[in-house]
N, CA, C and O atoms as CSV, one atom per row, in Angstrom:
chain,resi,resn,atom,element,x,y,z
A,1,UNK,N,N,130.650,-150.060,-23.868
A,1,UNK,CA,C,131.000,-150.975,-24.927
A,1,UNK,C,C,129.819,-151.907,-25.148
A,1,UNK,O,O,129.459,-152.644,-24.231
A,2,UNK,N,N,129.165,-151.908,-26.394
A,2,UNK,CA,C,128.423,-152.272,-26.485
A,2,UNK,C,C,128.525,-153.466,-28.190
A,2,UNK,O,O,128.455,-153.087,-29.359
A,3,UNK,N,N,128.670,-154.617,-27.759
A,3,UNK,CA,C,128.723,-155.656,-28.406
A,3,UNK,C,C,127.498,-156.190,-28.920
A,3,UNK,O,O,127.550,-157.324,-29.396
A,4,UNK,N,N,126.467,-155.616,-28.912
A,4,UNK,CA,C,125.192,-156.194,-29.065
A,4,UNK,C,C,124.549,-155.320,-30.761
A,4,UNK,O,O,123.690,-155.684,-31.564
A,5,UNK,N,N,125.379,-154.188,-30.729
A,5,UNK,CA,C,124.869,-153.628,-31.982
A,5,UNK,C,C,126.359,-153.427,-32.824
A,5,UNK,O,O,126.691,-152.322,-33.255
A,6,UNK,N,N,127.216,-154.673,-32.996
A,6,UNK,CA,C,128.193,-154.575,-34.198
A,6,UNK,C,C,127.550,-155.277,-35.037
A,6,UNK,O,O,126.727,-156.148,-34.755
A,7,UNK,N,N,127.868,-154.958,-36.047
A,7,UNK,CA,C,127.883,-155.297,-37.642
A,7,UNK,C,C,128.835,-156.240,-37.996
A,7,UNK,O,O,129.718,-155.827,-38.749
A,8,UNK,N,N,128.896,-157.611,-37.587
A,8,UNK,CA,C,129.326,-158.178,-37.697
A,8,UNK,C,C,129.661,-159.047,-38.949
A,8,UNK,O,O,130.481,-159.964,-38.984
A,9,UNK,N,N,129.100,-158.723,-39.680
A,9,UNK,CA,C,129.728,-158.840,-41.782
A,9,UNK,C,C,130.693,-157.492,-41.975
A,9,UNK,O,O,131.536,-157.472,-42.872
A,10,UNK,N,N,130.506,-156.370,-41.067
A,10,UNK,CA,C,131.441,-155.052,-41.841
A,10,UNK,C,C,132.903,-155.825,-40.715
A,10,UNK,O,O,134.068,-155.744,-41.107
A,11,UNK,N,N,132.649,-156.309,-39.765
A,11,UNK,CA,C,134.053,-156.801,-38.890
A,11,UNK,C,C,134.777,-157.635,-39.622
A,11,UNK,O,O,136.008,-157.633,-39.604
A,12,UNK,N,N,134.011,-158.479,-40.382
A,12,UNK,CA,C,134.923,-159.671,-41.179
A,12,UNK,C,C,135.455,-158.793,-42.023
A,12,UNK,O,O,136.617,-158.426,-41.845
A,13,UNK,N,N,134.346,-158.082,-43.577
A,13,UNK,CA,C,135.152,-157.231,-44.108
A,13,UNK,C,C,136.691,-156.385,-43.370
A,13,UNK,O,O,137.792,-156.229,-43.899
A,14,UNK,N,N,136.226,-155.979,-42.041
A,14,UNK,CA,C,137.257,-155.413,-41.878
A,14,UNK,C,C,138.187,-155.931,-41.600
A,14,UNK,O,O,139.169,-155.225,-41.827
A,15,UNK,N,N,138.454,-157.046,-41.117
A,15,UNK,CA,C,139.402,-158.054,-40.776
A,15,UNK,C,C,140.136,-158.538,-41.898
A,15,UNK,O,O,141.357,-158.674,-41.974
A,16,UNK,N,N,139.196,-158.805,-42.837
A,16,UNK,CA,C,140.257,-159.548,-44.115
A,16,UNK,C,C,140.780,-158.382,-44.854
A,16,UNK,O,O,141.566,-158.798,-45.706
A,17,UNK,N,N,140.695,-157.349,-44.879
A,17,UNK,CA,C,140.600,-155.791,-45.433
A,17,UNK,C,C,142.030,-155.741,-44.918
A,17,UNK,O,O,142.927,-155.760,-45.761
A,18,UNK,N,N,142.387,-155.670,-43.451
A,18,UNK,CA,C,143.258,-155.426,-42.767
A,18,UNK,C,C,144.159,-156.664,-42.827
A,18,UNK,O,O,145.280,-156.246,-42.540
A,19,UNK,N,N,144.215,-157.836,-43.032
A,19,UNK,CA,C,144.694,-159.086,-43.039
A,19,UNK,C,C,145.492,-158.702,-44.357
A,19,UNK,O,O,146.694,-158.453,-44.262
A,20,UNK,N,N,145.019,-158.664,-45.257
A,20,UNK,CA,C,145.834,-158.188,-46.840
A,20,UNK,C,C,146.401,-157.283,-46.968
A,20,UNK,O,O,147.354,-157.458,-47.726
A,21,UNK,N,N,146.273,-155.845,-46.413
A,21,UNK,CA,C,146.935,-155.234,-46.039
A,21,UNK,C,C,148.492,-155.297,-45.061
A,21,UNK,O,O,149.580,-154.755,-45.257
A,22,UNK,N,N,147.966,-156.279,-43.885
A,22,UNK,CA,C,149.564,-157.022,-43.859
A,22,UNK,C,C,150.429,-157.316,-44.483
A,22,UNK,O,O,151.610,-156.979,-44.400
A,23,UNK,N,N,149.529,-158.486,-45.701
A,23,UNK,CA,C,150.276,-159.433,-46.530
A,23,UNK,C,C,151.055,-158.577,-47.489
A,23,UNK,O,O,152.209,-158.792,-47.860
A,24,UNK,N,N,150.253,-157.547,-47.853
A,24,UNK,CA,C,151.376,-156.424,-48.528
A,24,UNK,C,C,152.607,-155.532,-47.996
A,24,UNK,O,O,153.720,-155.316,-48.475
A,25,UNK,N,N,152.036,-155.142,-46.934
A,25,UNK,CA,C,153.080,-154.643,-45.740
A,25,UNK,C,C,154.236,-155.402,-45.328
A,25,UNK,O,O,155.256,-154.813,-45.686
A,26,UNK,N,N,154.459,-156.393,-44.765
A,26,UNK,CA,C,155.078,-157.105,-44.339
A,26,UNK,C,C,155.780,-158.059,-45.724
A,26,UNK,O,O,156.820,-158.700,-45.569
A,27,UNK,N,N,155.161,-158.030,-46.822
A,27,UNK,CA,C,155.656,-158.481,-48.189
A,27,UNK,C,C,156.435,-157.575,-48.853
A,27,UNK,O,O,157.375,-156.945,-48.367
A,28,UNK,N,N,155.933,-157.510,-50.222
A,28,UNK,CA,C,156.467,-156.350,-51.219
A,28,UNK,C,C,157.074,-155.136,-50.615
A,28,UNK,O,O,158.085,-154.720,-51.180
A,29,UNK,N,N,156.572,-154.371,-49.383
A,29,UNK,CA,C,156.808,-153.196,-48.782
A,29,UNK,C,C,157.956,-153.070,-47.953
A,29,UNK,O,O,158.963,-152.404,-48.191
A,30,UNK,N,N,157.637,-153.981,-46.661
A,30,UNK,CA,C,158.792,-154.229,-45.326
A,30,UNK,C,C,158.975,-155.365,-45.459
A,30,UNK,O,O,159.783,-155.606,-44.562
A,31,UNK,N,N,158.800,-156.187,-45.923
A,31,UNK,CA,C,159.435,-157.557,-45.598
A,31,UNK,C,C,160.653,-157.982,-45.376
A,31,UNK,O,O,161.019,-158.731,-44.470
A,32,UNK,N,N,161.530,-157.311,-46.538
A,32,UNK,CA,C,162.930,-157.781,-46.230
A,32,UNK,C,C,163.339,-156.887,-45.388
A,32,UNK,O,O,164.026,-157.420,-44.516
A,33,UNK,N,N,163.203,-155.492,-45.218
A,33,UNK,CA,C,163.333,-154.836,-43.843
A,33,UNK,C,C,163.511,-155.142,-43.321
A,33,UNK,O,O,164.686,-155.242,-42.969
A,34,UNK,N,N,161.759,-155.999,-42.223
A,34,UNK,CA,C,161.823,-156.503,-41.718
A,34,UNK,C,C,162.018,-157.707,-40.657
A,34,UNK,O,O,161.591,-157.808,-39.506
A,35,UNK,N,N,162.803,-158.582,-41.429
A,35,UNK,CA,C,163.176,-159.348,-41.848
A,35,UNK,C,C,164.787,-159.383,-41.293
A,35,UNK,O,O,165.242,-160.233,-40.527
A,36,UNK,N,N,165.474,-158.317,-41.838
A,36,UNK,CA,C,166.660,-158.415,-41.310
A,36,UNK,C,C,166.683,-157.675,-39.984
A,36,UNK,O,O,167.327,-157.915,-38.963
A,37,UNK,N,N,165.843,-156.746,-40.253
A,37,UNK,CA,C,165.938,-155.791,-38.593
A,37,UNK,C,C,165.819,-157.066,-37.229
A,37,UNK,O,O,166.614,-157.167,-36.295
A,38,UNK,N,N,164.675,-157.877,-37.462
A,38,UNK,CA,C,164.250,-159.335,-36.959
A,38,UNK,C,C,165.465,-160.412,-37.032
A,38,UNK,O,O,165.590,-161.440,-36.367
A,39,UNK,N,N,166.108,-160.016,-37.779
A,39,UNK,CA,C,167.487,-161.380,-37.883
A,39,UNK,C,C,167.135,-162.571,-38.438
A,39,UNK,O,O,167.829,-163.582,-38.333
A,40,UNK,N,N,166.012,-162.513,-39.071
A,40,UNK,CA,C,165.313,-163.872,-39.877
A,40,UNK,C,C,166.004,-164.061,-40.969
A,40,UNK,O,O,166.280,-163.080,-41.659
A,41,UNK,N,N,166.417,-165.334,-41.342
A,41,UNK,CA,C,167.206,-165.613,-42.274
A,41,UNK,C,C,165.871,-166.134,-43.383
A,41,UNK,O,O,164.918,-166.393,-42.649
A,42,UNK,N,N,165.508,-166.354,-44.749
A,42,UNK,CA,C,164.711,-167.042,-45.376
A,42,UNK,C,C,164.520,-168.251,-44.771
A,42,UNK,O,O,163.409,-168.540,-44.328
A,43,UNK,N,N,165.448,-168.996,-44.691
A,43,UNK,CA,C,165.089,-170.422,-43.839
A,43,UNK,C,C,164.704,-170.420,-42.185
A,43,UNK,O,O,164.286,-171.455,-41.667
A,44,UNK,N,N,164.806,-169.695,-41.728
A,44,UNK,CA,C,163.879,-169.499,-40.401
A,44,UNK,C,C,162.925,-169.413,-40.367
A,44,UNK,O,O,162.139,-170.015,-39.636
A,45,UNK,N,N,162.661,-168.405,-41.385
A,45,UNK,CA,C,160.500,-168.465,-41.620
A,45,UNK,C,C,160.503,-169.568,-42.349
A,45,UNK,O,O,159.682,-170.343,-41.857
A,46,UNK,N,N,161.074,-170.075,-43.380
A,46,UNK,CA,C,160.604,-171.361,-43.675
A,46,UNK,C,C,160.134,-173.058,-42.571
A,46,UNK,O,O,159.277,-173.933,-42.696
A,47,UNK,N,N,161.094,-172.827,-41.711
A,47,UNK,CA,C,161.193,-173.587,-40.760
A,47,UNK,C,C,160.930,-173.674,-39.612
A,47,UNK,O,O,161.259,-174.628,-38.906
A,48,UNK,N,N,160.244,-172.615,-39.212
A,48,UNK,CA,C,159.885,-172.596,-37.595
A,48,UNK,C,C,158.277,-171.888,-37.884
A,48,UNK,O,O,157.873,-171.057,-38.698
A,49,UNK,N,N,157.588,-172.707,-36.734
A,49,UNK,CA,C,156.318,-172.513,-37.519
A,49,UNK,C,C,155.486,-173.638,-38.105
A,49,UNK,O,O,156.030,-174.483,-38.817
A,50,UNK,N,N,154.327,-173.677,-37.863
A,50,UNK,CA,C,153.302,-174.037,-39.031
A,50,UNK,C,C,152.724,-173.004,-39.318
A,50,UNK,O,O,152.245,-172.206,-38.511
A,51,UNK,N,N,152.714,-172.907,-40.745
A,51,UNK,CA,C,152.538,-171.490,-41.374
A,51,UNK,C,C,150.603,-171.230,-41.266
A,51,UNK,O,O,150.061,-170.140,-41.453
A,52,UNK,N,N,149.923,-172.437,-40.952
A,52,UNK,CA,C,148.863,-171.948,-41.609
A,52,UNK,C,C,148.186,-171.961,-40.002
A,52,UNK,O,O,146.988,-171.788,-39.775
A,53,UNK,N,N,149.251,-172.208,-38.947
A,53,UNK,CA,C,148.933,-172.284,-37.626
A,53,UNK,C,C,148.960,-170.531,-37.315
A,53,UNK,O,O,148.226,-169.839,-36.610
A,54,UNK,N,N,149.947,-170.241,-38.031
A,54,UNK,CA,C,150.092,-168.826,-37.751
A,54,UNK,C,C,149.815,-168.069,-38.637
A,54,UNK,O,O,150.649,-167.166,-38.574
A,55,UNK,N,N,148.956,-167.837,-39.652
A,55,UNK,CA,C,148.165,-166.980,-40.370
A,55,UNK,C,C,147.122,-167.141,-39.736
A,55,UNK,O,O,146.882,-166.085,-39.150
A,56,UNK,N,N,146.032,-168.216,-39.440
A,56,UNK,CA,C,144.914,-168.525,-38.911
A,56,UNK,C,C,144.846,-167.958,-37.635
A,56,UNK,O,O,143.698,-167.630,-37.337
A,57,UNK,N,N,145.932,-167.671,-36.542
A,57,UNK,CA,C,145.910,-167.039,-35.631
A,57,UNK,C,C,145.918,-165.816,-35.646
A,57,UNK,O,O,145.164,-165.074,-35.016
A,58,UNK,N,N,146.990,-165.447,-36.551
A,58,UNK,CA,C,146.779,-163.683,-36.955
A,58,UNK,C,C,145.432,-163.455,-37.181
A,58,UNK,O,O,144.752,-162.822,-36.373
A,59,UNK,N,N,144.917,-163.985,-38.371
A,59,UNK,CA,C,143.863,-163.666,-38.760
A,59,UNK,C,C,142.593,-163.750,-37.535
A,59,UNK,O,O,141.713,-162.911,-37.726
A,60,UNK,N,N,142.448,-164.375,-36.682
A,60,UNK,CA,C,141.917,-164.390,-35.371
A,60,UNK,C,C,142.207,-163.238,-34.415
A,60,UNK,O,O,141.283,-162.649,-33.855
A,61,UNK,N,N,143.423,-162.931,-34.236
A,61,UNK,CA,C,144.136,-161.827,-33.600
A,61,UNK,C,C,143.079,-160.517,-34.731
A,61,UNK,O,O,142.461,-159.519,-34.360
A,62,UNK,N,N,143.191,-160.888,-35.629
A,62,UNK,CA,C,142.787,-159.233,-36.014
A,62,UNK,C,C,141.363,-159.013,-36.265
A,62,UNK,O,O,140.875,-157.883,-36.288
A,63,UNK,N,N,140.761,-159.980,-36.435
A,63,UNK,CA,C,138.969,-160.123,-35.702
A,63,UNK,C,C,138.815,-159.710,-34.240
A,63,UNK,O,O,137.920,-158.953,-33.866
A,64,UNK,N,N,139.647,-160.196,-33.509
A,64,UNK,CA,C,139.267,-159.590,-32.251
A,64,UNK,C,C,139.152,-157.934,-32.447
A,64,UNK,O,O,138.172,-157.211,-32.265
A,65,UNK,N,N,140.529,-157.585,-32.892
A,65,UNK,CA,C,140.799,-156.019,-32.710
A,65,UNK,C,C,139.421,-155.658,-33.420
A,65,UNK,O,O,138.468,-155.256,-32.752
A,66,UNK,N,N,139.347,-155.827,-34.901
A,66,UNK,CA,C,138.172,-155.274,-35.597
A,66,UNK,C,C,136.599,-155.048,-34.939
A,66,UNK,O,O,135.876,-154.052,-34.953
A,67,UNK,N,N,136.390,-156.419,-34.356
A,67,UNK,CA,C,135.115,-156.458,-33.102
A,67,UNK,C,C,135.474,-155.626,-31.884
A,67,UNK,O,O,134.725,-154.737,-31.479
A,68,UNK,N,N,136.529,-155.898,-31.355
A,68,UNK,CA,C,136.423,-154.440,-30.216
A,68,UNK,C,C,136.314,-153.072,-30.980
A,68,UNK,O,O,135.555,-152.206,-30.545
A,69,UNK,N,N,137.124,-152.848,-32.205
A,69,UNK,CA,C,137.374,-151.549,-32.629
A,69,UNK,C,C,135.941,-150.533,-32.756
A,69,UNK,O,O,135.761,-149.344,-32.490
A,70,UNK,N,N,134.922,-151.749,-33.362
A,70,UNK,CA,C,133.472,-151.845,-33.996
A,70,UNK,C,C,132.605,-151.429,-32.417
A,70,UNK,O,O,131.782,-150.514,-32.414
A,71,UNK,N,N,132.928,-152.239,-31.118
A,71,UNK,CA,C,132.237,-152.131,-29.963
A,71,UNK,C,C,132.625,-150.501,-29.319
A,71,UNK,O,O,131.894,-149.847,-28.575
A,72,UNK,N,N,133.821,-150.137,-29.785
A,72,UNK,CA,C,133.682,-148.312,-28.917
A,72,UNK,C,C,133.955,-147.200,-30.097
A,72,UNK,O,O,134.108,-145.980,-30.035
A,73,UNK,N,N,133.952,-148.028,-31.082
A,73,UNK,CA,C,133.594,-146.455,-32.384
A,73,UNK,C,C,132.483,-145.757,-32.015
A,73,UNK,O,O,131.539,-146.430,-31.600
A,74,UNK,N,N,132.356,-144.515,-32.067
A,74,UNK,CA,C,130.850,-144.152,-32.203
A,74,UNK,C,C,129.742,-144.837,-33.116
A,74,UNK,O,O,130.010,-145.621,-34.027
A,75,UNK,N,N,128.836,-144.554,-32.857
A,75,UNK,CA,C,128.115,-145.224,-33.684
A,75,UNK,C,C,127.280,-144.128,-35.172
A,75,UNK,O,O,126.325,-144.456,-35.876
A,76,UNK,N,N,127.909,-143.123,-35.205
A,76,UNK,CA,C,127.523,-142.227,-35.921
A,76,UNK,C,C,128.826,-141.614,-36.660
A,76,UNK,O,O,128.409,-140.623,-37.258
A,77,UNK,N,N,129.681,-141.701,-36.801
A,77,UNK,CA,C,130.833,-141.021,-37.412
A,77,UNK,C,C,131.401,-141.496,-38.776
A,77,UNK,O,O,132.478,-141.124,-39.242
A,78,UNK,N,N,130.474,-142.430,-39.395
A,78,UNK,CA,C,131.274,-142.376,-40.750
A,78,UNK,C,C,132.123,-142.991,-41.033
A,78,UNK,O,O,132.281,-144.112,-40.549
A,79,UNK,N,N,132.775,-142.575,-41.724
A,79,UNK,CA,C,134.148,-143.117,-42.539
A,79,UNK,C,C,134.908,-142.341,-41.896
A,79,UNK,O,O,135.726,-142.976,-41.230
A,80,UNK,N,N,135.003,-141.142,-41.794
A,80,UNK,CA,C,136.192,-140.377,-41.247
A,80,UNK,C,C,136.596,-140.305,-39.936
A,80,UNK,O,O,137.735,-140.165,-39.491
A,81,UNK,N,N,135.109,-140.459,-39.124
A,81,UNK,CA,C,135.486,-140.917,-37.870
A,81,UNK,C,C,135.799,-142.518,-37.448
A,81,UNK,O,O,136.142,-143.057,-36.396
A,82,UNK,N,N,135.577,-142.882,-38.472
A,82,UNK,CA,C,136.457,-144.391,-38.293
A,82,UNK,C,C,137.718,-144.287,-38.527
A,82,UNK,O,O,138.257,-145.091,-37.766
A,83,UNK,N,N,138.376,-143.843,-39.043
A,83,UNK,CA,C,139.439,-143.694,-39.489
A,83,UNK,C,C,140.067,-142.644,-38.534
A,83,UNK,O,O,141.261,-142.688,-38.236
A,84,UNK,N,N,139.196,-141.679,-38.056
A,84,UNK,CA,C,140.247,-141.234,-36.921
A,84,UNK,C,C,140.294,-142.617,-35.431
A,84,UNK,O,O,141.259,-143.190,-34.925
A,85,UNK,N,N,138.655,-142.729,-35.113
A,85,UNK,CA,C,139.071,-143.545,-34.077
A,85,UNK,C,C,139.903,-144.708,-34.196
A,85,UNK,O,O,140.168,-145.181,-33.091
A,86,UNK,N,N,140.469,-145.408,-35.288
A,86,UNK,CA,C,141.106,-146.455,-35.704
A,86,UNK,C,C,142.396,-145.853,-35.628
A,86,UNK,O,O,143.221,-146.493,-34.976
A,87,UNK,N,N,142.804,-144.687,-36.178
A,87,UNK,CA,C,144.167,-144.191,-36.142
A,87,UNK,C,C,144.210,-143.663,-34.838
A,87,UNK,O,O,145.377,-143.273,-34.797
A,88,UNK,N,N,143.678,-143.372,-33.667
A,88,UNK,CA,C,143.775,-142.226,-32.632
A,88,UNK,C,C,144.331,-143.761,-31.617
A,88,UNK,O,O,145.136,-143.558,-30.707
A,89,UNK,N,N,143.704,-145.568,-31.945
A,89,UNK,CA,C,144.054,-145.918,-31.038
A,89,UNK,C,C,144.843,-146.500,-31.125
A,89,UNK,O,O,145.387,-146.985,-30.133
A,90,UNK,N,N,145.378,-146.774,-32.697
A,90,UNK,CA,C,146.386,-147.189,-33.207
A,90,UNK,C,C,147.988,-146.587,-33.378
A,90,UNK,O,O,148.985,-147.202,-33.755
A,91,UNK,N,N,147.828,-144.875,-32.875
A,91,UNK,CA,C,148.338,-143.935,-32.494
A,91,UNK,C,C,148.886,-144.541,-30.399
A,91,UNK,O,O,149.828,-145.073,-29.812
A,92,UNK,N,N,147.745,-144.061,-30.149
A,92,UNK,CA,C,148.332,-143.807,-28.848
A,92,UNK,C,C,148.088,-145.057,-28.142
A,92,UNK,O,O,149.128,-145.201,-27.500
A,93,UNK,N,N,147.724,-145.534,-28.015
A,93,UNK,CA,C,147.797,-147.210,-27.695
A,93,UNK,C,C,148.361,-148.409,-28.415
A,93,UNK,O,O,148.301,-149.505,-27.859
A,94,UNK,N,N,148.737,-148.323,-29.239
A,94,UNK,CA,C,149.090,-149.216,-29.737
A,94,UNK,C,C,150.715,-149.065,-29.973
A,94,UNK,O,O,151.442,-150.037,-29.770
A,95,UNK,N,N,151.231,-147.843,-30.398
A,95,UNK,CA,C,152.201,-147.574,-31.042
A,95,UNK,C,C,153.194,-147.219,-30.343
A,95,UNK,O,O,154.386,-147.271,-30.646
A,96,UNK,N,N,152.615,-146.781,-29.208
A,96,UNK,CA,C,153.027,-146.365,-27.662
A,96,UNK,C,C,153.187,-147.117,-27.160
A,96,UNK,O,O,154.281,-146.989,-26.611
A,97,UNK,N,N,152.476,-148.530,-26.788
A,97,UNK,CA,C,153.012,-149.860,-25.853
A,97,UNK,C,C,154.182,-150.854,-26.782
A,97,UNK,O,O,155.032,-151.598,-26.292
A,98,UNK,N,N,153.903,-150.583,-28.347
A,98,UNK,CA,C,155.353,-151.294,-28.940
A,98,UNK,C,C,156.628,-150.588,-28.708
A,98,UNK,O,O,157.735,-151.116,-28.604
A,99,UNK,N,N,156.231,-148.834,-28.613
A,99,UNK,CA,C,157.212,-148.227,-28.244
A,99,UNK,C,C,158.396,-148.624,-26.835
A,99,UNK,O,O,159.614,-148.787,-26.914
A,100,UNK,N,N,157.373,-148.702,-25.431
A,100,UNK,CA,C,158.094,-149.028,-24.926
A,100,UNK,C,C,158.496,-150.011,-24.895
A,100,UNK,O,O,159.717,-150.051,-24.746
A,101,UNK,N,N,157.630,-151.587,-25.031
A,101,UNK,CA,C,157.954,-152.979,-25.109
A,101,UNK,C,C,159.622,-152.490,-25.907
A,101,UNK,O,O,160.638,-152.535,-25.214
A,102,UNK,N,N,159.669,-152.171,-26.979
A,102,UNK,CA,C,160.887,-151.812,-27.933
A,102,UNK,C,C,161.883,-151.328,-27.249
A,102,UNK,O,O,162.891,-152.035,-27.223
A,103,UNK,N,N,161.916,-150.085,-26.544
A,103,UNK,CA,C,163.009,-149.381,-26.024
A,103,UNK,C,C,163.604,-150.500,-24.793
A,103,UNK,O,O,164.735,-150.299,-24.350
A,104,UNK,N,N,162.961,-151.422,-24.388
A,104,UNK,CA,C,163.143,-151.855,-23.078
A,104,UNK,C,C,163.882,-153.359,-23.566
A,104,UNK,O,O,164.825,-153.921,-23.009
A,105,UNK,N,N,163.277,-153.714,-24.546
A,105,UNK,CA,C,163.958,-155.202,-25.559
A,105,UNK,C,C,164.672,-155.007,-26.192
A,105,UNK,O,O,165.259,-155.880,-26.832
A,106,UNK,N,N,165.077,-152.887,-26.315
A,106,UNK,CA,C,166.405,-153.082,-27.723
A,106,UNK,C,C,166.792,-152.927,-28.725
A,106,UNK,O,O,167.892,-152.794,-29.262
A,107,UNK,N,N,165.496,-152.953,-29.069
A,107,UNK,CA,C,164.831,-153.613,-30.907
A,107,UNK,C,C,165.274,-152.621,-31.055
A,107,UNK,O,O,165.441,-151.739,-30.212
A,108,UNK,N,N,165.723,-152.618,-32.989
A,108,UNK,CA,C,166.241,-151.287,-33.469
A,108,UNK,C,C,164.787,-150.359,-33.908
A,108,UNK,O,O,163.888,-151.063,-34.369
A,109,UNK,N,N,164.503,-148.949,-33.812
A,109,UNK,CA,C,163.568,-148.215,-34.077
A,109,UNK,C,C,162.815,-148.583,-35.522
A,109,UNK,O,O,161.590,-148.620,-35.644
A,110,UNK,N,N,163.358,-148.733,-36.131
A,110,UNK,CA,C,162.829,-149.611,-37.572
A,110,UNK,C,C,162.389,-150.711,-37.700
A,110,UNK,O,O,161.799,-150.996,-38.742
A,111,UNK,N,N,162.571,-151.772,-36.542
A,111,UNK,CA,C,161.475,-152.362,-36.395
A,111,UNK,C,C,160.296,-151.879,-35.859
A,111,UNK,O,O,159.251,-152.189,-36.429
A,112,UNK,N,N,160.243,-150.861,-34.426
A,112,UNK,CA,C,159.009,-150.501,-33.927
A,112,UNK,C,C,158.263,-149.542,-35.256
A,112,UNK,O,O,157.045,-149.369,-35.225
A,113,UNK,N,N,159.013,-149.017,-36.272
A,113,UNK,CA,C,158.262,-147.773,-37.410
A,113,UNK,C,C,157.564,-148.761,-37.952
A,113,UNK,O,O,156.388,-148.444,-38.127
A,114,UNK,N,N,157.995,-150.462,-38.477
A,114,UNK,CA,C,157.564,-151.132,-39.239
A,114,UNK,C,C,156.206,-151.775,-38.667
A,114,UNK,O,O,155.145,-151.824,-39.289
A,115,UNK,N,N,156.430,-152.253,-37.386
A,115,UNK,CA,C,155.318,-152.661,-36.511
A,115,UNK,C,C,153.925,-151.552,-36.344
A,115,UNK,O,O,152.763,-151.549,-36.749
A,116,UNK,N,N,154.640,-150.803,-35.649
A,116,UNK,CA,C,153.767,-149.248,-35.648
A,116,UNK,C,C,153.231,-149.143,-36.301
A,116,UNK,O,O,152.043,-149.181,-35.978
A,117,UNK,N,N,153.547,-148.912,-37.838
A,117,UNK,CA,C,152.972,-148.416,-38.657
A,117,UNK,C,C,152.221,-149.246,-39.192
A,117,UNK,O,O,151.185,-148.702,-39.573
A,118,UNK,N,N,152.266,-150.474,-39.428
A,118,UNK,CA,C,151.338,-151.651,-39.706
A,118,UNK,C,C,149.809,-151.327,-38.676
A,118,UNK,O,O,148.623,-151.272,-38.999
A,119,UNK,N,N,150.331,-151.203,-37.687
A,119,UNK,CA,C,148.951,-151.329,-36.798
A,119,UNK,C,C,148.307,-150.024,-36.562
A,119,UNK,O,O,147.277,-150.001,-35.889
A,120,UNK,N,N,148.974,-148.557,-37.209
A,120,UNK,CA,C,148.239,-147.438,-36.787
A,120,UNK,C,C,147.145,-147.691,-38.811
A,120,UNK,O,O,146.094,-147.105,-39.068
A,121,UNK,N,N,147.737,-148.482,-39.605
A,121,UNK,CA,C,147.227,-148.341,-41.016
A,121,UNK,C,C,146.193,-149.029,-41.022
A,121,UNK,O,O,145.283,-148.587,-41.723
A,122,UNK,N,N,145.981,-150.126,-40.391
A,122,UNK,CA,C,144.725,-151.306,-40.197
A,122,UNK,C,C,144.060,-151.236,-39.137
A,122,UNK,O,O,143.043,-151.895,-38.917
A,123,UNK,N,N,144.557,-150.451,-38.398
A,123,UNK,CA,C,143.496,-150.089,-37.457
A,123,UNK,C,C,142.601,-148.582,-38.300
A,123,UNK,O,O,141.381,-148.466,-38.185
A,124,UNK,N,N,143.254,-147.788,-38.921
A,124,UNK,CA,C,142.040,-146.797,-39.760
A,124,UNK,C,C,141.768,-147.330,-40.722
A,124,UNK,O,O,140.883,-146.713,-41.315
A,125,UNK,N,N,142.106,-148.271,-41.255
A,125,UNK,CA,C,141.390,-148.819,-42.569
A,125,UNK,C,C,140.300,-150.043,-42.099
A,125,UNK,O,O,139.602,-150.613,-42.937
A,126,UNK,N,N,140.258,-150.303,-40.945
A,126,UNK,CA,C,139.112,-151.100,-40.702
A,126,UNK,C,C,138.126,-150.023,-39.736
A,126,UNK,O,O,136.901,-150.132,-39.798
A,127,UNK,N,N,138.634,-149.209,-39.039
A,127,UNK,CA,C,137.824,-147.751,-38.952
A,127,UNK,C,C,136.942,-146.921,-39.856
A,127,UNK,O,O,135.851,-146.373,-39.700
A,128,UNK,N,N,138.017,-147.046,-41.112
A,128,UNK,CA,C,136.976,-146.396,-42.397
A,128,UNK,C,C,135.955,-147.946,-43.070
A,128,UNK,O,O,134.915,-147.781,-43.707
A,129,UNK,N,N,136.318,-148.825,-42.871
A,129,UNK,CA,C,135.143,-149.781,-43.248
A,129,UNK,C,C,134.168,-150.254,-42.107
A,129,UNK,O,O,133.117,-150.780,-42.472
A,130,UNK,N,N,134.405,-150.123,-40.812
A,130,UNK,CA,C,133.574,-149.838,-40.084
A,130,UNK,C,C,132.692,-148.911,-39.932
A,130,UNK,O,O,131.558,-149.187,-39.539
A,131,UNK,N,N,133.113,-147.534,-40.250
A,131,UNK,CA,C,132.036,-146.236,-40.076
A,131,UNK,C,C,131.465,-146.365,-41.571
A,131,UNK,O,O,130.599,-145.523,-41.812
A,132,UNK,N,N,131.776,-147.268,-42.656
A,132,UNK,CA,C,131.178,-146.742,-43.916
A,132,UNK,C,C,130.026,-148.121,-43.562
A,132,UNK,O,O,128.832,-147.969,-43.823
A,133,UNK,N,N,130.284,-148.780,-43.258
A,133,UNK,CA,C,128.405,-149.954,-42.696
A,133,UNK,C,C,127.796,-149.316,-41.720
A,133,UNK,O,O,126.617,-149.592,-41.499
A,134,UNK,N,N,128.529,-148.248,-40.867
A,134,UNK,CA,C,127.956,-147.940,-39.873
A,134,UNK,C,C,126.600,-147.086,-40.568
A,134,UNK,O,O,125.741,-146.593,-39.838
């Protein structure tokens, strides 16, 4: 792992790339889904929380991922191999530890598809904007 040769303008791109991609996901797409699968009433997210405490952290949370993602991509693979290594770890690491965290907390499977799938999509879409600076 080598942190010394990321591209650290394609990480931001990829971060805010993947950040909006949430905002759509978790909006227009799953939101109310998710939302009820979660038991959140509208006034719960309104009220618990500082909202810009917790976007600013997400958005921190997903710089990290993007900078590690950037530190063990190959350094030769493109777009497509970004997009596999982004989906391969967003696949089996990622989707796999909500899996069990999930089975073991309960959660109904439609939340882990909604979660899951959020993080196997932004992890290859900051894969494919990682291998395309690469």
């Amino acid at each position: 792992m080598d942190f010394s040769s990321v591209d650290w303008i394609a990480v931001v791109v990829a971060a805010v790339s993947a950040f909006v991609v949430g905002g759509i996901w978790y909006g227009p797409v799953f939101g109310k889904r998710w939302q009820a699968l979660e038991g959140l009433s509208d006034e719960d997210i309104q009220n618990s929380g500082h909202p810009a405490v917790i976007m600013g952290s997400a958005f921190v949370f997903t710089l990290v991922q993007a900078a590690a993602l950037a530190a063990v991509m190959p350094a030769d693979g493109g777009v497509v191999g970004g997009v596999a290594s982004g989906a391969f770890i967003g696949v089996f690491f990622v989707a796999s530890a909500f899996g069990i965290n999930y089975l073991f907390s309960r959660n109904p499977r439609g939340l882990w598809g909604i979660g899951a799938g959020y993080n196997v999509a932004q992890l290859a879409l900051m894969g494919a904007i990682l291998g395309a600076f690469g």
